[in-house]
FIKOLZA-1660 file (N, C-alpha, C; in steps of 0.1 Angstrom, whole numbers, plus 5000, padded with zeros to 4 digits):
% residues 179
   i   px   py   pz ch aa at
   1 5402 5126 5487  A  X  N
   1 5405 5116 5476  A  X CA
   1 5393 5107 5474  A  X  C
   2 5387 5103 5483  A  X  N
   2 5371 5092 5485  A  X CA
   2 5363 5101 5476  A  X  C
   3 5365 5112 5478  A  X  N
   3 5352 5122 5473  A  X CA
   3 5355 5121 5455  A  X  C
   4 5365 5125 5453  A  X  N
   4 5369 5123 5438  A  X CA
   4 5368 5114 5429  A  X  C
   5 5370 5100 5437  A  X  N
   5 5372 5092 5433  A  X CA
   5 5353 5088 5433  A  X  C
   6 5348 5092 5439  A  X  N
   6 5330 5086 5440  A  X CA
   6 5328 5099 5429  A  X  C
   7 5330 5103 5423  A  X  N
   7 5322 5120 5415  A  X CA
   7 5329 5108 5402  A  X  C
   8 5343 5108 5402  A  X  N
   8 5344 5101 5388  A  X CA
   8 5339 5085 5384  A  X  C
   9 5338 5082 5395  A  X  N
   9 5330 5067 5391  A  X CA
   9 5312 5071 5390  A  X  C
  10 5306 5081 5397  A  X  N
  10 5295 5087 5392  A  X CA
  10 5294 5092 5376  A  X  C
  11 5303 5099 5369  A  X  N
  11 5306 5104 5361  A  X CA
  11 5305 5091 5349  A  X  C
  12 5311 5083 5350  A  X  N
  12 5312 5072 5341  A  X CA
  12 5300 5061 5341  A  X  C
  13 5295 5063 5354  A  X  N
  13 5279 5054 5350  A  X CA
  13 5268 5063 5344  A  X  C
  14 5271 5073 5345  A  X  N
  14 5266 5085 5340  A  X CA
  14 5267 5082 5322  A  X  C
  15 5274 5082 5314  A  X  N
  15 5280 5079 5302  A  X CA
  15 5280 5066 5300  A  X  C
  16 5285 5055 5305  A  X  N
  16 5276 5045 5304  A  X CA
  16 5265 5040 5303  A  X  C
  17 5256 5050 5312  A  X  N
  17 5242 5043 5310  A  X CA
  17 5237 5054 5299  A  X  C
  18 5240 5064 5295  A  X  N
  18 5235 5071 5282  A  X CA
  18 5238 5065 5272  A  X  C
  19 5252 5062 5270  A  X  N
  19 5262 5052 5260  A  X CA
  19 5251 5038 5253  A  X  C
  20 5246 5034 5266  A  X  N
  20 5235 5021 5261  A  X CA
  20 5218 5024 5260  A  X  C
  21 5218 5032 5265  A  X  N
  21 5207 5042 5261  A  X CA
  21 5204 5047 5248  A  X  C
  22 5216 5054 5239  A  X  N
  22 5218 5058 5227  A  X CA
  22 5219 5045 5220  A  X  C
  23 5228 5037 5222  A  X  N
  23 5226 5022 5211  A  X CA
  23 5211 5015 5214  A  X  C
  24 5205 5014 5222  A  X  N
  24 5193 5008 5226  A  X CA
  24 5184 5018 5215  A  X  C
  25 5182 5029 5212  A  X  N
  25 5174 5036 5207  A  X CA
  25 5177 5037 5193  A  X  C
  26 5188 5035 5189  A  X  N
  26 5191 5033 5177  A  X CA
  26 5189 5021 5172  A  X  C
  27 5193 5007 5178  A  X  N
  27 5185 4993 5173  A  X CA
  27 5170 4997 5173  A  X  C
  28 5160 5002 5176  A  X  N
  28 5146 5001 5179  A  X CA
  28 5143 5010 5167  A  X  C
  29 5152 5022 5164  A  X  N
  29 5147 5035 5155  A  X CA
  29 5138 5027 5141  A  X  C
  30 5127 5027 5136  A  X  N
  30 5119 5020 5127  A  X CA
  30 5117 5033 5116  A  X  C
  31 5117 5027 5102  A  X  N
  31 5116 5037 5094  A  X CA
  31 5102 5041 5092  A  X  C
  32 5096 5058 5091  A  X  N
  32 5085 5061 5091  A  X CA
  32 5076 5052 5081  A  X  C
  33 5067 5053 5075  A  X  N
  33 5056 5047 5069  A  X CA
  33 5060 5063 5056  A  X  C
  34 5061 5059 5043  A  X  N
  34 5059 5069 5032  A  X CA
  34 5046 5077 5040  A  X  C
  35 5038 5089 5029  A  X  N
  35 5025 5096 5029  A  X CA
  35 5020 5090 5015  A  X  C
  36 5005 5095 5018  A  X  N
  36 5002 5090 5004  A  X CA
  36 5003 5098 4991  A  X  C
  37 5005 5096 4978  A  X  N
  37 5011 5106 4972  A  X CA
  37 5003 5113 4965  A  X  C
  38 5005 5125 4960  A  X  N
  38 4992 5132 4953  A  X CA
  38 4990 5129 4944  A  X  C
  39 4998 5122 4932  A  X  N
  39 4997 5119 4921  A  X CA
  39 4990 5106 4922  A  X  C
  40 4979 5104 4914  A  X  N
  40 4971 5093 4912  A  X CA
  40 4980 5084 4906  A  X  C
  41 4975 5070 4905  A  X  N
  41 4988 5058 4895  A  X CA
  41 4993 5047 4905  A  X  C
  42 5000 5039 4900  A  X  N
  42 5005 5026 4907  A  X CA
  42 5020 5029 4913  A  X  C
  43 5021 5026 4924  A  X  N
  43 5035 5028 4934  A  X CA
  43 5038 5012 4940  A  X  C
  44 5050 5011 4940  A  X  N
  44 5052 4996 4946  A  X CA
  44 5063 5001 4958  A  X  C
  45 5061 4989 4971  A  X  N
  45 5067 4992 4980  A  X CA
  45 5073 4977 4978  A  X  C
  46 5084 4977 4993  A  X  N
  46 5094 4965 4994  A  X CA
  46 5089 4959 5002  A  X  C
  47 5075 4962 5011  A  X  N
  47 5070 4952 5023  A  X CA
  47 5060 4961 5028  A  X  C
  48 5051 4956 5035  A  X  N
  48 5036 4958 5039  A  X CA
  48 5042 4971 5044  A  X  C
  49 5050 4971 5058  A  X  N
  49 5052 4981 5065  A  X CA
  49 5057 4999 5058  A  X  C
  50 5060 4995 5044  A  X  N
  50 5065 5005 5040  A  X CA
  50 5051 5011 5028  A  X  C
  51 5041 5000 5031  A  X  N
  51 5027 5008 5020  A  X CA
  51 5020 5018 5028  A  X  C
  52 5019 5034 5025  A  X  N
  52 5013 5045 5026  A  X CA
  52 4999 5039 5035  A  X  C
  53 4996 5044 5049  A  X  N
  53 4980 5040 5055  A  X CA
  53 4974 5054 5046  A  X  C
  54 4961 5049 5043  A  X  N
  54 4949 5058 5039  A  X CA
  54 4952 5067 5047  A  X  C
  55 4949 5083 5038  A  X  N
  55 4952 5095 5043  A  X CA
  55 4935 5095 5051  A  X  C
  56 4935 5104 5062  A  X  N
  56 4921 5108 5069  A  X CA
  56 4911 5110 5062  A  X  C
  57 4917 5122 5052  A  X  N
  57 4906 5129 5044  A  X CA
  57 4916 5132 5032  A  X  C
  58 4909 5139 5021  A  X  N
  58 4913 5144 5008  A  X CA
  58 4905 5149 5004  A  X  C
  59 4913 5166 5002  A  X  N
  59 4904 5174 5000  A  X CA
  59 4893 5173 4987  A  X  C
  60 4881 5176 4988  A  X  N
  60 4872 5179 4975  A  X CA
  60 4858 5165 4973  A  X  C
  61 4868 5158 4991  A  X  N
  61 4858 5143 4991  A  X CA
  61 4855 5140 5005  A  X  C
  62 4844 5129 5009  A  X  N
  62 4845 5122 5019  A  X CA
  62 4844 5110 5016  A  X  C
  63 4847 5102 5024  A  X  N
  63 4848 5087 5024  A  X CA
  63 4841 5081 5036  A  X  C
  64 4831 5068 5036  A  X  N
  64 4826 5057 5045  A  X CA
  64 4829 5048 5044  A  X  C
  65 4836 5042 5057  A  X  N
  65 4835 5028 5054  A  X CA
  65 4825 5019 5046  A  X  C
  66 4834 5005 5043  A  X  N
  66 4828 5000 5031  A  X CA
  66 4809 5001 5025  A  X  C
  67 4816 5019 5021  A  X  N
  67 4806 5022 5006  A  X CA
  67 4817 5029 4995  A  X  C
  68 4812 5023 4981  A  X  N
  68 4816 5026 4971  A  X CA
  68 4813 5044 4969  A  X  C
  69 4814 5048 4958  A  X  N
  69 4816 5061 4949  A  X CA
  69 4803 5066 4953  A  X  C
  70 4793 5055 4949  A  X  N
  70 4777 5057 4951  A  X CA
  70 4767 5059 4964  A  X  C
  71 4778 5057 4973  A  X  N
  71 4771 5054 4986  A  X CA
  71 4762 5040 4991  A  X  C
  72 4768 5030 4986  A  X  N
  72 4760 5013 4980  A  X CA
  72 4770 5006 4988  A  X  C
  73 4767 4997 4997  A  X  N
  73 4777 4986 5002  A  X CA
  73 4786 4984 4990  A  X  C
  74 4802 4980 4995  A  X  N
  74 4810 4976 4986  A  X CA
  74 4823 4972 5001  A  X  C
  75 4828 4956 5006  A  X  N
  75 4838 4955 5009  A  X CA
  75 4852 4964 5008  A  X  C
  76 4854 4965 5018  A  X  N
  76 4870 4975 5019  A  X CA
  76 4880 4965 5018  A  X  C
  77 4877 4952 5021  A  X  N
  77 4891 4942 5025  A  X CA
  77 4885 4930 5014  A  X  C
  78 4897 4926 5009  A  X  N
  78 4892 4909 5004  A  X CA
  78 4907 4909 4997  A  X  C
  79 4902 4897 4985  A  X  N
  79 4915 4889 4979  A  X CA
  79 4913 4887 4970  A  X  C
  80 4915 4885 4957  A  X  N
  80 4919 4881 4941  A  X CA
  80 4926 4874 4941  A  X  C
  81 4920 4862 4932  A  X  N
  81 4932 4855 4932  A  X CA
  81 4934 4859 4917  A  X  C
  82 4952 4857 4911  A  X  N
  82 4953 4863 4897  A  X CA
  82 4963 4851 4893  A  X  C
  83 4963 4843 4882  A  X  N
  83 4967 4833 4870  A  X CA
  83 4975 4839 4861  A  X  C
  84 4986 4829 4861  A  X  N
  84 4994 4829 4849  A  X CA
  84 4993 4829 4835  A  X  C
  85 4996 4833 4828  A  X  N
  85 4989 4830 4814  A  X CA
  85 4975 4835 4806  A  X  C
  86 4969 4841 4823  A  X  N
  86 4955 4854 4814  A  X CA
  86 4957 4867 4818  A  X  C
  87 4949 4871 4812  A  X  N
  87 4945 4886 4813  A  X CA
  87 4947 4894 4825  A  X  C
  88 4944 4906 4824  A  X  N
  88 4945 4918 4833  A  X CA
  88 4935 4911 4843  A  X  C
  89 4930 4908 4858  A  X  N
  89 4920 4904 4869  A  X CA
  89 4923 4919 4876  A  X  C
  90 4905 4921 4879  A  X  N
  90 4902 4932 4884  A  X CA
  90 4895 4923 4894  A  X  C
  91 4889 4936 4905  A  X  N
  91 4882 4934 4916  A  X CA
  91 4868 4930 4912  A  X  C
  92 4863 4916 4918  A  X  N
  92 4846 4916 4914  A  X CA
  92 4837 4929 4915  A  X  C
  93 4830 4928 4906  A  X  N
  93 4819 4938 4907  A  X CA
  93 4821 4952 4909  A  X  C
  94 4836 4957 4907  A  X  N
  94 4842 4971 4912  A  X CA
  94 4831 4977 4906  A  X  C
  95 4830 4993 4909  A  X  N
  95 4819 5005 4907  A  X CA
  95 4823 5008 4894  A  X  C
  96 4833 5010 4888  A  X  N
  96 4837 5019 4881  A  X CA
  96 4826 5023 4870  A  X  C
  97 4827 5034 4867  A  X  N
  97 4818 5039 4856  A  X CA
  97 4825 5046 4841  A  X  C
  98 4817 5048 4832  A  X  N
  98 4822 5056 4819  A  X CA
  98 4822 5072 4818  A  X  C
  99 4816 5076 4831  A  X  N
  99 4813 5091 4828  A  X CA
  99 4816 5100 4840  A  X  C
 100 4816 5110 4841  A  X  N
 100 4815 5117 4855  A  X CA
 100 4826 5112 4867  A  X  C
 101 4837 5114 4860  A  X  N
 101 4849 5109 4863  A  X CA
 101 4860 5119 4879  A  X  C
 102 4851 5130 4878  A  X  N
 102 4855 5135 4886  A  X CA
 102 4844 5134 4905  A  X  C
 103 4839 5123 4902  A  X  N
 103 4824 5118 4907  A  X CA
 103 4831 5111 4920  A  X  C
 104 4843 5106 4921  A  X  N
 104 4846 5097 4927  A  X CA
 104 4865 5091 4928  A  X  C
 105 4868 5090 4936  A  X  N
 105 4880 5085 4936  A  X CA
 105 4882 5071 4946  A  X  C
 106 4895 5063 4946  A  X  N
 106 4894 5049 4950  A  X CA
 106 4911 5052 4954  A  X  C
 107 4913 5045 4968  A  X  N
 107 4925 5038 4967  A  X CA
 107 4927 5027 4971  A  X  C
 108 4940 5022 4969  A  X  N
 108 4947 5006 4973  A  X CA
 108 4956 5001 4974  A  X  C
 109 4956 4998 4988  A  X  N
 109 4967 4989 4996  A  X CA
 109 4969 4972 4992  A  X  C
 110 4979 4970 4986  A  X  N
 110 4978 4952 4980  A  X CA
 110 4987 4947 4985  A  X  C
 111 4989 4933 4990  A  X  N
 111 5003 4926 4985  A  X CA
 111 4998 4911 4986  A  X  C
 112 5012 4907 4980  A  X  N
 112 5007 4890 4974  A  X CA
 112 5009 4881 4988  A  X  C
 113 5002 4870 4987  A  X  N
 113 5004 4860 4997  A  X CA
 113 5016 4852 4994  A  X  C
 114 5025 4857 4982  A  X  N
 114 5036 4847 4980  A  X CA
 114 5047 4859 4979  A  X  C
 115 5059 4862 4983  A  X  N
 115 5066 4875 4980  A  X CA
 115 5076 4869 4972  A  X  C
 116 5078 4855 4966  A  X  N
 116 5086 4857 4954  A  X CA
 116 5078 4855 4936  A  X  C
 117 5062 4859 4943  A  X  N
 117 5056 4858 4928  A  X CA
 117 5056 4875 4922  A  X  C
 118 5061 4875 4911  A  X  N
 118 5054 4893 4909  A  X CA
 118 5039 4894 4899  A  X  C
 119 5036 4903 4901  A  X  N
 119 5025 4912 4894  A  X CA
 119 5029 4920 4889  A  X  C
 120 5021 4928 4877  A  X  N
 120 5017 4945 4871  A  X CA
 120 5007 4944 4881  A  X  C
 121 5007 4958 4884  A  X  N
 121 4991 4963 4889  A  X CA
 121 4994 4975 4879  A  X  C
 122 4978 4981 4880  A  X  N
 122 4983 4991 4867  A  X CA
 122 4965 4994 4870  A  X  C
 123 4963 5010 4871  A  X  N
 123 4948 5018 4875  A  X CA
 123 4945 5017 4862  A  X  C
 124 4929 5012 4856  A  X  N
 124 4930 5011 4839  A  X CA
 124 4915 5014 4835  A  X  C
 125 4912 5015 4825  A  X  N
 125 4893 5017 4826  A  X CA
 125 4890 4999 4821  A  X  C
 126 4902 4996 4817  A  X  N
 126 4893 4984 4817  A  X CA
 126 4906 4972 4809  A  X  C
 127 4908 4959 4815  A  X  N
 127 4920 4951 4810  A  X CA
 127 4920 4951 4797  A  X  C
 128 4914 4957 4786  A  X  N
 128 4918 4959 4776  A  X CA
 128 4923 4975 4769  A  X  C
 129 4922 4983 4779  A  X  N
 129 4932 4994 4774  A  X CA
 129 4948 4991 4777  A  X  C
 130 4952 4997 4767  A  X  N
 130 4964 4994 4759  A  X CA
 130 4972 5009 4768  A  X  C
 131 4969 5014 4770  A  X  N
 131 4975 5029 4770  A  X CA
 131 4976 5030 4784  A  X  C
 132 4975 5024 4796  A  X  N
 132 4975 5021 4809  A  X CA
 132 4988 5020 4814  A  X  C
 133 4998 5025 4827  A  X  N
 133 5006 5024 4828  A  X CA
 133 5007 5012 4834  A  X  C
 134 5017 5003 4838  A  X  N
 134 5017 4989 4848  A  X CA
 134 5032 4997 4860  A  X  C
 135 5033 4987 4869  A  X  N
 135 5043 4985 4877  A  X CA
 135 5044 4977 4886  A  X  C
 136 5057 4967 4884  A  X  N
 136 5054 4954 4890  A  X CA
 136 5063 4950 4904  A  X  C
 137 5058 4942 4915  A  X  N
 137 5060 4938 4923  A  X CA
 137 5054 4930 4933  A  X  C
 138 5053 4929 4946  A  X  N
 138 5046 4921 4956  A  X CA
 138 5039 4924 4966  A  X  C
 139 5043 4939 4967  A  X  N
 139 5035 4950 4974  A  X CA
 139 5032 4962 4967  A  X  C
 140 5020 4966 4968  A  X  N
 140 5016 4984 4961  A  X CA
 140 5004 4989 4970  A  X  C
 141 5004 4996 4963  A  X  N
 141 4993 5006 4961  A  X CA
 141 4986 5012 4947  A  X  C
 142 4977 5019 4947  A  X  N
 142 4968 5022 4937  A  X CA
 142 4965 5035 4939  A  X  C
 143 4959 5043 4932  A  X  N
 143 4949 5052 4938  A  X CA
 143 4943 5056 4922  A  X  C
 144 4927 5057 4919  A  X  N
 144 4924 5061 4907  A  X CA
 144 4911 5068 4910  A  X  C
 145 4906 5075 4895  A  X  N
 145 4892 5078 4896  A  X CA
 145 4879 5066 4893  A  X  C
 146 4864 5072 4897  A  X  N
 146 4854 5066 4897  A  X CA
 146 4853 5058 4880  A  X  C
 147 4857 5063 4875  A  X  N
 147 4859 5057 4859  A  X CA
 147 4873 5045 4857  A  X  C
 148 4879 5046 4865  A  X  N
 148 4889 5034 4865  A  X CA
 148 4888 5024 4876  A  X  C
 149 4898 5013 4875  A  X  N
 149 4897 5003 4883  A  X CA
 149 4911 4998 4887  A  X  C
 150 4914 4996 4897  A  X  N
 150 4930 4986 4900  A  X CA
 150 4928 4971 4895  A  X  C
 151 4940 4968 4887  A  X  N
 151 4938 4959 4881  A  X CA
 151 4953 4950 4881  A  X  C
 152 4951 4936 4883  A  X  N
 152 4965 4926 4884  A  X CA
 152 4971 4921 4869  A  X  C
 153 4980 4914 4868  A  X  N
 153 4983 4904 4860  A  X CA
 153 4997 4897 4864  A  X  C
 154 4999 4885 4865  A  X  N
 154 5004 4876 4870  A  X CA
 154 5014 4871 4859  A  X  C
 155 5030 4880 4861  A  X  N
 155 5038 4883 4853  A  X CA
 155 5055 4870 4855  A  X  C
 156 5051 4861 4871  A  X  N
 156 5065 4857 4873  A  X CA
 156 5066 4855 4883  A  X  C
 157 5079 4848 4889  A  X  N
 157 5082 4845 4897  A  X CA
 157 5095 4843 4903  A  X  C
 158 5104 4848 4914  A  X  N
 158 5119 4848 4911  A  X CA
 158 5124 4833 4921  A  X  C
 159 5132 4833 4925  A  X  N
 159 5140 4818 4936  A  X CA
 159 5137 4810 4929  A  X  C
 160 5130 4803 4916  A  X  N
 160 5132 4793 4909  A  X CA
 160 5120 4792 4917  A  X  C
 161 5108 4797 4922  A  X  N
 161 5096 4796 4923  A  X CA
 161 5085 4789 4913  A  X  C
 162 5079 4779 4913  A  X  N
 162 5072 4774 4905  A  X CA
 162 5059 4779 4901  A  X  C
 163 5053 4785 4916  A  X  N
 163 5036 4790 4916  A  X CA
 163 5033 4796 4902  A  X  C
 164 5017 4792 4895  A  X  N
 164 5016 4800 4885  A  X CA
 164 4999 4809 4889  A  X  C
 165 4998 4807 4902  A  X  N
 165 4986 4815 4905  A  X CA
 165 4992 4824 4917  A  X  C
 166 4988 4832 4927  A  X  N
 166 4988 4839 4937  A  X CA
 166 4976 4847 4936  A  X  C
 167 4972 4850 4957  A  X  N
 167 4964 4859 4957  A  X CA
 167 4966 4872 4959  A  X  C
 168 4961 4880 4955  A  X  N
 168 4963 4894 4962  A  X CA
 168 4957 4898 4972  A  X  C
 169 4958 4902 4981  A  X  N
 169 4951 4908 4994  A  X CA
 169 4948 4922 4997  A  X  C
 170 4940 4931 4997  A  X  N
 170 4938 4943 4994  A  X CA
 170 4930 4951 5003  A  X  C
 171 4935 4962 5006  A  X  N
 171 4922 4971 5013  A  X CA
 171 4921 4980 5005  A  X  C
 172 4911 4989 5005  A  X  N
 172 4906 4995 4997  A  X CA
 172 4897 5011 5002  A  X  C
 173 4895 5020 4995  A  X  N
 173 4892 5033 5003  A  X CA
 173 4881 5039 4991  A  X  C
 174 4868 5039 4993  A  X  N
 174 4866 5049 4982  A  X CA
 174 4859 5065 4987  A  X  C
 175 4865 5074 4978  A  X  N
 175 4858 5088 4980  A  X CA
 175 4847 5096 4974  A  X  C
 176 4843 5100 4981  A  X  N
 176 4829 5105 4970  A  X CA
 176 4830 5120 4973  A  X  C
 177 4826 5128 4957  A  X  N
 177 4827 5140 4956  A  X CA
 177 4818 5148 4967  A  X  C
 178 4826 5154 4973  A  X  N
 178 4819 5163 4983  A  X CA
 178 4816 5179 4982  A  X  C
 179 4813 5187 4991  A  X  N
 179 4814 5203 4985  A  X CA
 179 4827 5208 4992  A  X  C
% end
């Protein structure tokens, strides 16, 4: 009877300690990170943790750290700040070019220093094309060719938020045509 009685109280710490084992692992389970997507264009996420990291490679290019299209120093990391009331704000000095469009690709990780201000971000050849898609929020991404640029505009704000500026924070990847 001692014997039965120790196999079934073994039995139940046994399930017990799996029992809190399985809820312990399920509070921790974290949702993966998206991939990045194949289609070029603007994607908005709900929070840092859910923006696509830079894929390793992509086929038809290589990438160095901060150098541009050209192979020319160009920062991977910085900030924009983008205003209420103007225009499309791009990245200073970005590479972009008019021609030879398959020369070069770019991507981008953003989000605002304020999460109840929104943006458009929208990949464009330039803040006055009209024909450029937007999509707006507090976190994105980007990804375009050497002929376009990622570009902001400073559309609002929700909680009865006042701010009429915010920065954007950004990393940045560019690729250069390879064989």
């Amino acid at each position: 009877m001692f014997q039965s009685a120790r196999t079934r109280f073994g039995i139940a710490v046994f399930f017990l300690v799996t029992a809190l084992f399985l809820l312990g692992a399920e509070g921790q389970r974290s949702v993966a990170r998206p991939v990045w997507p194949k289609s070029k264009g603007e994607y908005i996420a709900t929070s840092s943790e859910r923006i696509p990291l830079f894929p390793r490679t992509l086929s038809g290019y290589r990438s160095e750290n901060d150098k541009d299209f050209w192979n020319k120093p160009f920062p991977s990391r910085g900030s924009v700040r983008v205003f209420g009331g103007r225009d499309w704000q791009g990245l200073q000095n970005f590479p972009n070019t008019m021609n030879g469009c398959a020369a070069g690709a770019f991507m981008i990780r953003w989000r605002l220093s304020d999460p109840e201000v929104r943006v458009e971000s929208s990949v464009r050849f330039s803040g006055k094309d009209t024909s450029a898609t937007t999509k707006s929020g507090s976190f994105g991404y980007m990804s375009g060719s050497n002929c376009e640029q990622p570009m902001f505009k400073f559309i609002g704000t929700v909680n009865g938020n006042s701010s009429t500026l915010v920065d954007v924070y950004y990393e940045l990847k560019f690729w250069q045509a390879a064989p």
